[in-house]
C-alpha positions in Angstrom: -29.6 -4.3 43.9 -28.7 -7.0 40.9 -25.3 -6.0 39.3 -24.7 -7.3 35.5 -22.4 -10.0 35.3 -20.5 -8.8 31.7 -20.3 -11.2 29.1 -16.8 -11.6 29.1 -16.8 -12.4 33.0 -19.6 -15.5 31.9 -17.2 -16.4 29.1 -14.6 -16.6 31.6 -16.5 -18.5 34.7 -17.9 -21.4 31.7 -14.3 -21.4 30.2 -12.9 -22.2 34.1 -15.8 -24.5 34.7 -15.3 -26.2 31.6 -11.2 -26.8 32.4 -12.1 -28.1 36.5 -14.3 -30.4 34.8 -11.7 -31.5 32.3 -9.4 -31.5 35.3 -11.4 -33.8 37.8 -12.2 -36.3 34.9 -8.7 -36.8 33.8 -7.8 -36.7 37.5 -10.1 -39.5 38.4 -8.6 -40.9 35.2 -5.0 -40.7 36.2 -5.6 -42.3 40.0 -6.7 -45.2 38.3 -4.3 -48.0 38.8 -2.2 -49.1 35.9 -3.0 -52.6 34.9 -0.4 -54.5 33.1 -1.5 -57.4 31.3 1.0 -59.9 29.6 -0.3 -62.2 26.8 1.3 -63.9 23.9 -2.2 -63.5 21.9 -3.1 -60.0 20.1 -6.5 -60.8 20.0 -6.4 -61.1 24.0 -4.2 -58.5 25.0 -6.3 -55.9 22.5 -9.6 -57.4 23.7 -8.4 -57.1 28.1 -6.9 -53.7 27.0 -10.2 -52.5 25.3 -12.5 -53.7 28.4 -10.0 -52.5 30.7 -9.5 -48.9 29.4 -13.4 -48.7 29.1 -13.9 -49.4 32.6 -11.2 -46.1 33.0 -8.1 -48.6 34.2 -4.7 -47.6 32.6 -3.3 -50.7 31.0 -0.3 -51.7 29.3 0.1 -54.7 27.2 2.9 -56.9 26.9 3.7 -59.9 24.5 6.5 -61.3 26.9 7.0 -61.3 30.5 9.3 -58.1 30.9 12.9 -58.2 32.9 11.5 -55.6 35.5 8.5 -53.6 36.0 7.8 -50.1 37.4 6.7 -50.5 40.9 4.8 -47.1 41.8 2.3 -47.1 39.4 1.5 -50.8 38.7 -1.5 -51.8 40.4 -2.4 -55.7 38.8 -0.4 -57.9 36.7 -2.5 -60.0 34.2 -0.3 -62.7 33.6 -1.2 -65.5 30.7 0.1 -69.0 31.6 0.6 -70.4 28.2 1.5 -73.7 26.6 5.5 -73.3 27.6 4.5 -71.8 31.4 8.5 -71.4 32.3 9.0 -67.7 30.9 5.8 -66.8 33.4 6.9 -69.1 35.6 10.5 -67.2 36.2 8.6 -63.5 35.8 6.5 -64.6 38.7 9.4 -65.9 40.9 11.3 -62.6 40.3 8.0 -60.8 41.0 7.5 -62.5 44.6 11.0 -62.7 45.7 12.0 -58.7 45.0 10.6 -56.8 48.0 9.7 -53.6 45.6 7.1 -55.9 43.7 6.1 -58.6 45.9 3.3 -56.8 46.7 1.7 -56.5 43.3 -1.5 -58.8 42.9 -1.1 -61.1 39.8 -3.8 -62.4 38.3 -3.4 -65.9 36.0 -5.2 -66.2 32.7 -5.0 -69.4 30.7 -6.7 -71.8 28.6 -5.4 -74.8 30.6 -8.1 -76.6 32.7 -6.4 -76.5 35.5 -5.3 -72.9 36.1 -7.3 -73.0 39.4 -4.9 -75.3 40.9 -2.2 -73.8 39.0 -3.2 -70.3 40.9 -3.3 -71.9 44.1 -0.1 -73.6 43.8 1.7 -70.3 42.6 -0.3 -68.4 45.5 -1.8 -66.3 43.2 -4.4 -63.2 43.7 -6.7 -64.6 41.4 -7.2 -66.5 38.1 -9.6 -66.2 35.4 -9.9 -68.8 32.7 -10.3 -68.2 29.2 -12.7 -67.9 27.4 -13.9 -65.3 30.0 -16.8 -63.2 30.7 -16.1 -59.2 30.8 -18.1 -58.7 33.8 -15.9 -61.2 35.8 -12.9 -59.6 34.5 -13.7 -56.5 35.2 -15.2 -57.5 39.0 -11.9 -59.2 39.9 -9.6 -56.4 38.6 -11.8 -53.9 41.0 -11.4 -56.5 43.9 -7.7 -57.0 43.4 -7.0 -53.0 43.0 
């Protein structure tokens, strides 16, 4: 025999439906690593941010290398190497030598043509040279995380 379901019961079982959905997608959302990416340039940080947060990363922009930075949720550092490379230069060092961040993949982003070598002599996790292409991006911040 078929019971009737009554209409506030369906009401109920879409409304939960409809909040574990919510809940899984924001979930999935929030276990995404938080990418931090330090740029002198607007234009750059807003553009990395905007690709980044598309492809459902959590990012934070800086304009200046910070003092310190959160360990438990930072996943990547996107760090631009720019014309005066000290101030990244000295965020790096502090980066490396403090055993609650030395473990953070960095990734370099410049214009200068020799950022690979730059990345290899700084150990880096990666590089990516600017201009670059979002699909690049994008694969090496999946790789790195």
């Amino acid at each position: 025999m078929l019971r009737r379901v009554s209409k506030t019961a369906e009401i109920n079982v879409s409304f939960l439906c409809v909040v574990f959905i919510h809940l899984i997608s924001q979930e999935s959302i929030m276990k995404s690593a938080l990418v931090v990416v330090i740029d002198m340039e607007l234009s750059i940080r807003e553009l990395m941010c905007l690709i980044l947060a598309e492809a459902k990363y959590q990012v934070i922009s800086l304009q200046h290398p910070p003092v310190s930075i959160s360990t438990h949720e930072t996943g990547l550092i996107i760090l631009d190497i720019g014309p005066n490379p000290t101030p990244s230069l000295e965020f790096y060092n502090r980066l490396r030598n403090d055993p609650a961040t030395s473990n953070i993949p960095v990734m370099l982003t410049s214009t200068m043509d020799d950022l690979e070598r730059l990345a290899e002599v700084w150990k880096a996790d990666s590089f990516i040279l600017k201009p670059f292409d979002i699909d690049d991006l994008i694969g090496k911040v999946r790789r790195l995380l």
